[in-house]
N, C-alpha and C positions, 0 to 999 in steps of 0.2 A: 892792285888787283885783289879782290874779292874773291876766298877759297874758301868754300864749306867743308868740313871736317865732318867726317862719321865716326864719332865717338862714341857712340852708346848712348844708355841711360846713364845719366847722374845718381849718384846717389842721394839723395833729399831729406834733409830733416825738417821740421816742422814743430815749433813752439808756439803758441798763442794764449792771451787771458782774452780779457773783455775790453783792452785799453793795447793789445801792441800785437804783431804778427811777425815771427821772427824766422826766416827762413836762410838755412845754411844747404850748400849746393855742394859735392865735389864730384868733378871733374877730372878724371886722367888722361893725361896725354905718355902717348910710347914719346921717343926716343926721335923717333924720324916725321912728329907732327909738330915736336917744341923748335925743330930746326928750322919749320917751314913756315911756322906762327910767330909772326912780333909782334901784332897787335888783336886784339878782339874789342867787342863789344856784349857790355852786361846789359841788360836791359829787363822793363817786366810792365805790365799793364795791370794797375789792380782794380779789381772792381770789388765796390762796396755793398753792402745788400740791399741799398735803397736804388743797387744801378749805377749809381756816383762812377766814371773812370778817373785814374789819373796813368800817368805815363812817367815814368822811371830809366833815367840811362844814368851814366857817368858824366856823359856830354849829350848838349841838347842843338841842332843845329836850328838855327832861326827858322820861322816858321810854325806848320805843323808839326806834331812826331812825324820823323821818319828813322827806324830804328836802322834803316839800310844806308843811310848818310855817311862819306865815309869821318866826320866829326863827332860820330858817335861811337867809332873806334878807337875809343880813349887810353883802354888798359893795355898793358904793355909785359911782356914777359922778359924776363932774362934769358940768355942764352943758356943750353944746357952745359953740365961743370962734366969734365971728363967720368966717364962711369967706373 
């Protein structure tokens, strides 16, 4: 089963030159959303300035993209360690 999380904003960094596009994300989770999350999916659509898309997961289920597949649910958390 499929459970959307209201997390916030991430926090976003962003590096680029002329040759690479380097994007770091974090994400926090409290205490009572790592218990109820074992799996997610990263995903991202980039588009280039000539319009060019490509489509980005961990896992790509056969097919079109579908970022809502649950095979695109690749990454996996640990359980949380006593606080």
């Amino acid at each position: 089963m499929m459970l959307a999380l209201d997390l916030g904003e991430p926090t976003i960094f962003v590096e680029r030159d002329d040759r690479r596009l380097g994007l770091t994300a974090i994400i926090e989770f409290s205490q009572e959303e790592m218990v109820t999350t074992d799996k997610m999916a990263l995903s991202a659509v980039i588009e280039e300035t000539d319009g060019t898309k490509s489509y980005w997961a961990l896992a790509h289920p056969p097919g079109k993209p579908d970022f809502h597949h649950p095979t695109c649910f690749a990454a996996t958390l640990a359980p949380p360690g006593p606080s």
